[in-house]
C-alpha positions in Angstrom: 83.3 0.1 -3.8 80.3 -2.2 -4.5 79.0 -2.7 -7.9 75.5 -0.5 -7.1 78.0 2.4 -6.1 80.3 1.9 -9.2 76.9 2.2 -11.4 75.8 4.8 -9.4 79.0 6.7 -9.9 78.1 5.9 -13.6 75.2 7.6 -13.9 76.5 10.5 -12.1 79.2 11.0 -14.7 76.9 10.5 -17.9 74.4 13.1 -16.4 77.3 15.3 -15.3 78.7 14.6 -19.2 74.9 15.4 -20.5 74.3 18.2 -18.3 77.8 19.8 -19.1 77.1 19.3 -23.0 73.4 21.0 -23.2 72.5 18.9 -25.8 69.5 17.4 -24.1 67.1 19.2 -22.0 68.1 19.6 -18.6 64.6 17.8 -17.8 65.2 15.3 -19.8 68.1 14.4 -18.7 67.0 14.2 -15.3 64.5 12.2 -16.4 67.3 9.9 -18.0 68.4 9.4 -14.8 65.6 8.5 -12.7 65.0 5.8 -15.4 68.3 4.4 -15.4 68.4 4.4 -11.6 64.8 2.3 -11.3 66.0 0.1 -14.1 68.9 -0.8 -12.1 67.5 -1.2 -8.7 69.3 1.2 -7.5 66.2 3.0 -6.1 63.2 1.7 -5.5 59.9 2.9 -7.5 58.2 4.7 -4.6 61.3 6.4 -4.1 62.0 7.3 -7.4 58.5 9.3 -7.7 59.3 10.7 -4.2 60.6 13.8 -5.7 57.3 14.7 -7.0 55.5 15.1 -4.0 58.6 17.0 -2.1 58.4 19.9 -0.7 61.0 22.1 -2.5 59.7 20.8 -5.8 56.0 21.9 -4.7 57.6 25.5 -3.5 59.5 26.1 -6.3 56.0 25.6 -8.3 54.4 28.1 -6.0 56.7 30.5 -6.4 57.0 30.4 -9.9 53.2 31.4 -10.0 53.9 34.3 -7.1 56.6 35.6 -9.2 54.3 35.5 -13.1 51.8 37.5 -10.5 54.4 40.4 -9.7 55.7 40.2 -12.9 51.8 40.2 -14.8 50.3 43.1 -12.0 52.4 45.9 -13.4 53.9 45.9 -9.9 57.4 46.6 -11.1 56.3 49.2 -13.3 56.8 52.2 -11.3 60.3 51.4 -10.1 61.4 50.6 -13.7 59.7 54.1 -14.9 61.7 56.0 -12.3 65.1 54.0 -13.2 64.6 54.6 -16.8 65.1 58.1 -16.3 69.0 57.8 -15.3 71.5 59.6 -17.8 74.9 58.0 -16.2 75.9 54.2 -17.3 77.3 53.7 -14.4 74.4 55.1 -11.6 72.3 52.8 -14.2 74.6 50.1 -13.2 74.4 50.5 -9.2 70.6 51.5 -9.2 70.0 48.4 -11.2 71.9 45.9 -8.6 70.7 47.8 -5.5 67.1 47.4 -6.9 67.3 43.8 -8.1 69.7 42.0 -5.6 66.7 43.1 -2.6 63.8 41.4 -5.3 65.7 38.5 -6.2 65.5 37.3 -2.4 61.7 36.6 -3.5 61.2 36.9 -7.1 62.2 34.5 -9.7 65.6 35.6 -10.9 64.7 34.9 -14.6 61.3 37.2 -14.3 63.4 40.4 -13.1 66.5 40.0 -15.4 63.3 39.5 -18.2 61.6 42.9 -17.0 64.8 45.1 -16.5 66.9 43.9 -19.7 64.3 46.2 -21.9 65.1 49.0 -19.6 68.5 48.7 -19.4 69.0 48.5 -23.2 67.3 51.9 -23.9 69.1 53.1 -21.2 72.3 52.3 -23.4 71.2 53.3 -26.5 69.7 56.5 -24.9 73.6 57.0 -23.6 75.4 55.5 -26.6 76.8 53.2 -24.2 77.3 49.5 -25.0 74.6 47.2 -23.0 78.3 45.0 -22.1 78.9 47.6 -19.0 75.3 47.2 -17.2 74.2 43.9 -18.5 76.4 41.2 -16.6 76.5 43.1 -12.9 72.8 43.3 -13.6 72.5 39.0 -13.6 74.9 38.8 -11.3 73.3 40.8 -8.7 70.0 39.0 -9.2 72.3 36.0 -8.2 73.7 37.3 -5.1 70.3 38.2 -4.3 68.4 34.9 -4.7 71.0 33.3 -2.0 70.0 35.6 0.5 66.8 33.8 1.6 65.1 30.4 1.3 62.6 31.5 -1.4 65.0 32.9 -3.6 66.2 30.7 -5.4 65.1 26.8 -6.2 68.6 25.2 -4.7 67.9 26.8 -1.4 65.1 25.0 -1.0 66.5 21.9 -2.4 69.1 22.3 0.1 66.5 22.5 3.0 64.3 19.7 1.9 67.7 17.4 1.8 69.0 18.7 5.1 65.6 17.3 6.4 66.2 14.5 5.1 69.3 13.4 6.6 68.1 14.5 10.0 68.7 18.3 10.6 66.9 21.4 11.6 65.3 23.1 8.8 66.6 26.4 7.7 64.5 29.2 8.5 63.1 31.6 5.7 65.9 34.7 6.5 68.6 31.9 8.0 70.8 32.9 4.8 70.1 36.7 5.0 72.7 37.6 7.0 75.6 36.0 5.1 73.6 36.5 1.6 73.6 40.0 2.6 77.2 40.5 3.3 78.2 38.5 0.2 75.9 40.9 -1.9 77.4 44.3 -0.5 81.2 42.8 -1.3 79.5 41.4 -4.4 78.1 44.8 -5.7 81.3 47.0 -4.4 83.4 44.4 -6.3 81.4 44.9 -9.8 81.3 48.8 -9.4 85.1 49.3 -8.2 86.7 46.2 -10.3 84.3 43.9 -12.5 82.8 46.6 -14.5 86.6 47.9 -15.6 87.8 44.3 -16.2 86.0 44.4 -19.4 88.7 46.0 -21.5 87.6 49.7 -23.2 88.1 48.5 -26.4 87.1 44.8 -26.0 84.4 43.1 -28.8 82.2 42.5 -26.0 82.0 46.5 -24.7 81.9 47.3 -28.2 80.0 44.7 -30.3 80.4 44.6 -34.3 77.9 46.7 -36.0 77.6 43.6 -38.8 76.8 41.5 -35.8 74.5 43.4 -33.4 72.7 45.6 -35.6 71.8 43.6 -38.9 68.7 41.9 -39.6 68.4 39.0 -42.3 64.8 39.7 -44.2 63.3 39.2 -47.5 62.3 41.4 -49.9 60.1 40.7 -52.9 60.6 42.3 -56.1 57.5 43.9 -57.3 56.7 44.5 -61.3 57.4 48.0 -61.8 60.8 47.2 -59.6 63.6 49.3 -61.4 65.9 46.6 -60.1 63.5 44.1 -62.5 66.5 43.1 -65.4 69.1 43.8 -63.5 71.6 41.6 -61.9 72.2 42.0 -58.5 75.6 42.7 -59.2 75.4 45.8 -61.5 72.9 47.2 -58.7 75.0 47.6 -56.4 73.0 47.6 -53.8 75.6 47.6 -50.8 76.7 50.9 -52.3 73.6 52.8 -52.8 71.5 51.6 -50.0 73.8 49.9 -47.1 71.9 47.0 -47.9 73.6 43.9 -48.7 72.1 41.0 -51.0 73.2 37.2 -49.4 70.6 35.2 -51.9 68.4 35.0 -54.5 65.5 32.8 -53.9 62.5 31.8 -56.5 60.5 29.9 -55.9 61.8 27.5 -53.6 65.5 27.2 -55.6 68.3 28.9 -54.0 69.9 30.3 -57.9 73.3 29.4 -58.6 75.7 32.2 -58.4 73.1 34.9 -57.7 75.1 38.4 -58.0 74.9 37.1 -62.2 71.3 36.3 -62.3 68.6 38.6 -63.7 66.2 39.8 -61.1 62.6 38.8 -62.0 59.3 40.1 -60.7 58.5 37.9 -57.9 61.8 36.6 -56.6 63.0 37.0 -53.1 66.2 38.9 -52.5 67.4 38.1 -48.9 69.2 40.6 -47.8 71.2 41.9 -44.8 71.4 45.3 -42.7 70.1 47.6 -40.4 66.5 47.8 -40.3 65.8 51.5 -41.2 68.0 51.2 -44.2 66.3 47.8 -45.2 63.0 50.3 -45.0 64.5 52.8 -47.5 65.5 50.5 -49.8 62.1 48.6 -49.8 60.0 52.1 -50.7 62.9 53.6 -52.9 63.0 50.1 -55.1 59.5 49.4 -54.9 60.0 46.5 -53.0 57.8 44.5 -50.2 58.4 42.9 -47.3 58.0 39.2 -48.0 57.0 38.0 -45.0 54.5 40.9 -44.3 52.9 40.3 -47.8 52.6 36.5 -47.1 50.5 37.1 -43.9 48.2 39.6 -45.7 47.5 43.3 -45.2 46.5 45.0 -41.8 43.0 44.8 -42.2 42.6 48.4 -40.5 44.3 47.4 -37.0 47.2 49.4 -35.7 50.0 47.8 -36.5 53.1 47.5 -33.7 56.9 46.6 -34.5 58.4 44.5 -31.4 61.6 43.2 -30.8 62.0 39.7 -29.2 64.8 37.7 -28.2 64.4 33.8 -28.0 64.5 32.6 -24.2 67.6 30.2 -23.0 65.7 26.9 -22.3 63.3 28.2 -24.5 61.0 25.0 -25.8 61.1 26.8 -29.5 64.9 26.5 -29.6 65.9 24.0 -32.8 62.5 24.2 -34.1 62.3 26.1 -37.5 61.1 29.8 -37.7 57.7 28.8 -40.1 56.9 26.2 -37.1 56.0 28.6 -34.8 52.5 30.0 -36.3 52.8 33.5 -34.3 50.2 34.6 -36.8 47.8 32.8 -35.0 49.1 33.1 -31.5 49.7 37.0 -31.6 48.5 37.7 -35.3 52.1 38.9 -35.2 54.5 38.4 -38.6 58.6 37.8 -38.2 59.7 40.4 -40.5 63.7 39.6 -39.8 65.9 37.9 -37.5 69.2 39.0 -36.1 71.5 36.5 -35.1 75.0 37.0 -33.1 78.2 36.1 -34.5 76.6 34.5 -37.2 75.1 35.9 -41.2 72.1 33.3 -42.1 71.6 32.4 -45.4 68.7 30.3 -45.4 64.8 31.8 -46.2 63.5 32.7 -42.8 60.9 29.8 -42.9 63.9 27.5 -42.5 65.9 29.1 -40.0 66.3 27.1 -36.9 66.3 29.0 -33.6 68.4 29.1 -30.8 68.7 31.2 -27.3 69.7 34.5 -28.4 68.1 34.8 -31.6 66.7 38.3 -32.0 63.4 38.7 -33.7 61.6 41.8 -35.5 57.7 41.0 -35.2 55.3 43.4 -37.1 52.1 42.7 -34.6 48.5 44.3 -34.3 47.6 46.2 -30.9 50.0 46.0 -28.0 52.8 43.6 -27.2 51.1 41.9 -24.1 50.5 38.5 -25.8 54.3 38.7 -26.3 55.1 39.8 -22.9 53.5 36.8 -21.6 54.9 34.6 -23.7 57.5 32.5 -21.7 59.4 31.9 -24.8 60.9 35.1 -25.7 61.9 37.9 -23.7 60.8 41.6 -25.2 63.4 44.0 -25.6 61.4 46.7 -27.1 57.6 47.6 -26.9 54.8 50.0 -26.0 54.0 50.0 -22.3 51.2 48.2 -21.4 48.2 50.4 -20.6 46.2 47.4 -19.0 48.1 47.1 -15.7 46.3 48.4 -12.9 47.6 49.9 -9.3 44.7 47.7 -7.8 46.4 44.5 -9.2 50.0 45.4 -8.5 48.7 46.4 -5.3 47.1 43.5 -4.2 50.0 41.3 -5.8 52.8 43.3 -3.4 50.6 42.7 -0.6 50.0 38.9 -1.5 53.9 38.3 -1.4 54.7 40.1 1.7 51.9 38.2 3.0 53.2 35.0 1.8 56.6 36.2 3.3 56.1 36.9 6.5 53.8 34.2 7.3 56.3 31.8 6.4 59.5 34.2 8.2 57.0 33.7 11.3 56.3 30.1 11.1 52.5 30.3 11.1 52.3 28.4 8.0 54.1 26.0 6.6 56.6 27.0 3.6 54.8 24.9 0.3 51.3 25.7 2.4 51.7 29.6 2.5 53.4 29.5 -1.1 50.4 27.9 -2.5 47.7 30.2 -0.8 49.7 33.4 -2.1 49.2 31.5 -5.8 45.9 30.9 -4.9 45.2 34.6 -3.3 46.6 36.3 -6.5 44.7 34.3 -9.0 41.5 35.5 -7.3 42.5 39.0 -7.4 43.5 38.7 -11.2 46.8 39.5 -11.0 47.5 36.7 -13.7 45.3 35.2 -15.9 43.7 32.0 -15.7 46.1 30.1 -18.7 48.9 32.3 -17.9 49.2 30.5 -14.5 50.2 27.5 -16.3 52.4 28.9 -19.1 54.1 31.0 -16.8 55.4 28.0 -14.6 58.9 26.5 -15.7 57.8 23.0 -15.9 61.2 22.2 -17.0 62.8 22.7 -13.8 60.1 21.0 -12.0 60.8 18.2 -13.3 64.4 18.9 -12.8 64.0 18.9 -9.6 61.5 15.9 -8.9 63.2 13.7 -11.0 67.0 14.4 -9.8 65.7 14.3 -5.9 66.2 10.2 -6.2 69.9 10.5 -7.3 70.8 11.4 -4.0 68.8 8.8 -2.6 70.9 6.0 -5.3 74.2 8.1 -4.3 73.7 7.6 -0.4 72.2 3.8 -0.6 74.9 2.5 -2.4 78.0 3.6 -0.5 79.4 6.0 -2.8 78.9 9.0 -0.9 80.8 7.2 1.7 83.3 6.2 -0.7 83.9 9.9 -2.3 83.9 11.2 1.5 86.7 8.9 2.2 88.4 9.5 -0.8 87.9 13.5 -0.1 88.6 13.2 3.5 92.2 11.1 2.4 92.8 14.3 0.5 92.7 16.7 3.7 94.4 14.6 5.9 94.7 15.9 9.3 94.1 19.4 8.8 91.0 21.2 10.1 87.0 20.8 9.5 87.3 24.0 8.3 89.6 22.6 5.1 86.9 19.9 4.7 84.4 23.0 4.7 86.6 24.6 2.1 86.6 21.2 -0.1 83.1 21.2 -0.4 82.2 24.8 -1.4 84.7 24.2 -3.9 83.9 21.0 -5.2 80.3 22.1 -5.2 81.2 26.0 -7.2 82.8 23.8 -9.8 79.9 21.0 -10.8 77.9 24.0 -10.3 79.2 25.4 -13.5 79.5 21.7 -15.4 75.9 20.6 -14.6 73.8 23.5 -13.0 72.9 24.6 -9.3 70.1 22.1 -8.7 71.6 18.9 -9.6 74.9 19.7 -7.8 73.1 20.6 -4.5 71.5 17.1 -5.2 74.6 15.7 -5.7 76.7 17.1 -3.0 74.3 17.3 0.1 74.6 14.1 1.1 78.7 14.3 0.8 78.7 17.3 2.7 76.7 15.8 5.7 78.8 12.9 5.4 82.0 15.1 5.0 81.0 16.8 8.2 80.4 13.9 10.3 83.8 12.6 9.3 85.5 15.7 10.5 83.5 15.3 13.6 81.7 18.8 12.9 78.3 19.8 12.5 76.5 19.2 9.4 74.9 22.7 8.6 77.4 25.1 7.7 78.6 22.3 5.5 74.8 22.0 3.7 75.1 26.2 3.7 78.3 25.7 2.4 76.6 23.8 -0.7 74.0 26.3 -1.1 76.0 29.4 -1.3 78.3 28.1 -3.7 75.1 26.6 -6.4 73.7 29.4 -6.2 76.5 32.0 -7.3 77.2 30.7 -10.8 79.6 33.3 -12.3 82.2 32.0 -14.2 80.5 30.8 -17.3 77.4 32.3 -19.6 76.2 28.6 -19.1 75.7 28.4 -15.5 72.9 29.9 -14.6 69.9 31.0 -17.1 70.3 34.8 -15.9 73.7 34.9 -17.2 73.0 33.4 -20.3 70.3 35.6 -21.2 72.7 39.1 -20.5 75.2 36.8 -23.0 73.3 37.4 -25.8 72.0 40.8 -25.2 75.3 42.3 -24.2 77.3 40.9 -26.9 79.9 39.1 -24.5 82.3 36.6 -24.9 82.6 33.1 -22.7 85.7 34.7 -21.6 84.4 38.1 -20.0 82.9 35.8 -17.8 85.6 34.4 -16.5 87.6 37.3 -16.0 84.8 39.0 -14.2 83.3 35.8 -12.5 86.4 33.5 -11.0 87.7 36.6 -8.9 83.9 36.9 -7.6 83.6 33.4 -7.1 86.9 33.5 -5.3 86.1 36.5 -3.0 82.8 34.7 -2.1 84.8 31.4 -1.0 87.0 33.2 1.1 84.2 35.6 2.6 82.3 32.2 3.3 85.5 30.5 4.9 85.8 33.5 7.5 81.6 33.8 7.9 80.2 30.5 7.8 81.9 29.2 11.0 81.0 32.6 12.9 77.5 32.2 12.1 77.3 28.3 12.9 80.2 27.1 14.3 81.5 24.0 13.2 81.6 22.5 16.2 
């Protein structure tokens, strides 16, 4: 290889290494990389910003808004009513995936999972059934959804714009529908017959640990005529007469040595653990207050709303300390306690560093609508909002068939008819007018524009030709359809090191170039790519939908696995039998 494809294949490996590691931002990263790639001529600067003005990364914007417009209308709101009245866990289960896995052809798959995780978790508490049976088919099918058309999910249209680019036929908007829609059937028979019971009865993810899933960490303050006031905290034995358990003594700002042999004073801060109604009962029966309510001052008259909130993956608050985030200001809301899984925190709340997961108990004024459109949390419980109206959801269902079925048709071009949905549904008010741009995942558009170019570096310096060598060495004389094979599975696993858009980046241009060696044609290798980015199962890590049900359902990494390599397997041979009936490799 030449020494601008062995730096090439550096790069490739540190972002694969960075990407794998989530310790930077996948956008920054990306970013990383476009630098590094300018700074060593492996692209040139005009082609390095060329990801900004490409068409996926434009779409991708577009449908972010379309989606914040379903999602703000209320348009959802009746199906959700009518699914929230299910009894059986696992009719929950089905009418879940049968309702999402149609949505997510068009809808952002992060939006739905947001909107139906709140449903499905009453549902399960409704049924005393754990969330663990309904929560991963849910993301999955969301998945297996987003694969079935062009708009559904960003790598699709990543995969189009690069199949452009080296000289094929664009895909069309329902080109993937009628594999996508195979795979989901198998997918959702799969998850109903053998995923859901893979999961064993008795398993810490079906069942989660009361301690874990159900405790808040708050503070209370001790008030003067406290009967606890002289005490120490161990002769008040407070585990045994409330359920409450003591993890600190704070005054002031000292943490006190040895704090079960300290005398409690008026005005110190007992942080405490356990379930929220018997932190209440403790609070009024040892005339206690709630420290953080009492710092942010009384009600003031207003109605006053307990929400719970979970903290986003890719969340721009995660590692940021609780006291930084000011929601007194933003949603006059007060974090009362925090729940974290797997995990007791002993540090005041002020201090406590967030990360994806994190569950949150707000006290807020009004309604939760600033929370709900707040793309940094998702909200698992809340008062319906009585300000959607059926004239906005209306006009927002009609704007997205629109939007579909202009583009289906070819009247308009993909970005164009994307953009005048946005456009249409901003008129009618379906969003507001700053919701627009906090709804928008900037992250990943600049994910996308700034990791387009590596493809570009991977291509002009011979190392895709080198890797399709060194691949094509590996299947000998055998058929294109074991170089098909080689790329669906290459591309399935850096799908689930480094994510589904920077491996379609990566592995386009090998899979044309792996096709033309074969002496086969170049699309079902490039729909070969797609399908396996964009059905991440194996890992909580791989896709953002799956790492949201992580949290909520109390999984492990491994329950993943077990449900997810079979699927992943089932898909690749389903693909290897479909692909070359649909477009032949010849």
């Amino acid at each position: 290889m030449s020494l601008a494809a062995w730096g090439t294949l550096a790069i490739v490996l540190g972002a694969i290494a960075m990407f794998a590691s989530e310790k930077v931002r996948v956008d920054i990263v990306a970013l990383i990389v476009l630098v590094a790639l300018v700074l060593f001529e492996l692209v040139t600067p005009s082609e390095a910003l060329a990801g900004f003005s490409n068409e996926a990364t434009v779409t991708v914007a577009a449908m972010f808004a379309l989606s914040l417009g379903i999602e703000r209308s209320g348009a959802l709101n009746p199906l959700i009513r009518q699914l929230s009245r299910i009894r059986r866990p696992w009719l929950l289960t089905l009418a879940l995936m049968l309702a999402i896995a149609p949505m997510g052809a068009f809808i952002k798959n992060i939006a739905l999972v947001a909107m139906f995780l709140p449903l499905a978790l009453r549902v399960c508490a409704r049924t005393r059934t754990s969330p663990s049976r309904v929560l991963m088919p849910m993301a999955f099918a969301a998945q297996m959804g987003g694969v079935c058309t062009l708009l559904g999910t960003s790598s699709n249209l990543l995969a189009d714009s690069l199949a452009r680019k080296y000289g094929l036929t664009g895909f069309g908007v329902f080109e993937f529908t009628k594999l996508g829609a195979i795979l989901a059937v198998v997918g959702i028979v799969y998850l109903m017959l053998i995923g859901r019971w893979l999961l064993a009865q008795g398993s810490e993810a079906d069942l989660p640990n009361p301690s874990e899933s159900g405790s808040y960490v708050t503070e209370l303050r001790v008030k003067k005529g406290s009967p606890l006031v002289g005490r120490t905290i161990a002769s008040a034995r407070l585990g045994e007469a409330y359920g409450v358990y003591p993890l600190e003594l704070l005054r002031g700002e000292q943490h006190l040595w040895a704090p079960r042999e300290q005398n409690i004073e008026a005005g110190d801060v007992l942080l405490v653990r356990g379930e929220w109604e018997r932190i209440e009962d403790m609070r009024m029966r040892a005339e206690l207050e709630i420290n953080p309510e009492s710092h942010y001052g009384a009600s003031n008259g207003k109605t006053r709303l307990l929400v719970e909130v979970m903290v986003r993956p890719d969340s721009p608050i995660e590692g940021r300390a609780l006291g930084e985030l000011n929601l007194q200001r933003a949603h006059d809301a007060s974090v009362l306690a925090i729940r974290r899984r797997g995990q007791v925190l002993r540090d005041a709340l002020k201090d406590v560093r967030l990360i994806a997961g994190d569950v949150l108990l707000l006290l807020t004024s009004g309604d939760a609508a600033g929370l709900r459109a707040d793309d940094r949390f998702v909200v698992l419980h809340e008062r319906e909002d009585t300000r959607h109206t059926p004239r906005r959801a209306l006009a927002a269902t009609l704007i997205m068939l629109g939007v579909i079925v202009v583009s289906g048709l070819r009247w308009l071009p993909i970005p164009i008819a994307a953009l005048a949905g946005a456009v249409a549904m901003a008129a009618a008010g379906c969003y507001g007018r700053r919701d627009l741009y906090k709804g928008i995942d900037w992250k990943i558009i600049v994910l996308l524009a700034a990791i387009l170019p590596l493809g570009t570096a991977i291509e002009n310096s011979g190392l895709s030709q080198a890797l399709v060598d060194a691949g094509m060495r590996l299947v000998g004389a055998h058929s294109a359809l074991a170089a098909l094979l080689m790329v669906y599975l290459l591309t399935a696993v850096l799908t689930e090191l480094m994510g589904h858009n920077p491996s379609v980046v990566l592995m386009a241009g090998i899979a044309v170039s792996v096709a033309h060696a074969a002496h086969a044609d170049p699309r079902p290798f490039v729909i070969a790519v797609a399908f396996a980015a964009a059905t991440s199962f194996a890992t909580p890590v791989g896709y953002p939908t799956n790492t949201m049900v992580y949290y909520a359902g109390g999984y492990r990494f491994t329950d993943f696995m077990k449900v997810g390599i079979p699927l992943i397997a089932l898909f690749c041979a389903l693909s290897m039998i479909l692909i070359p009936r649909f477009w032949p490799l010849q």
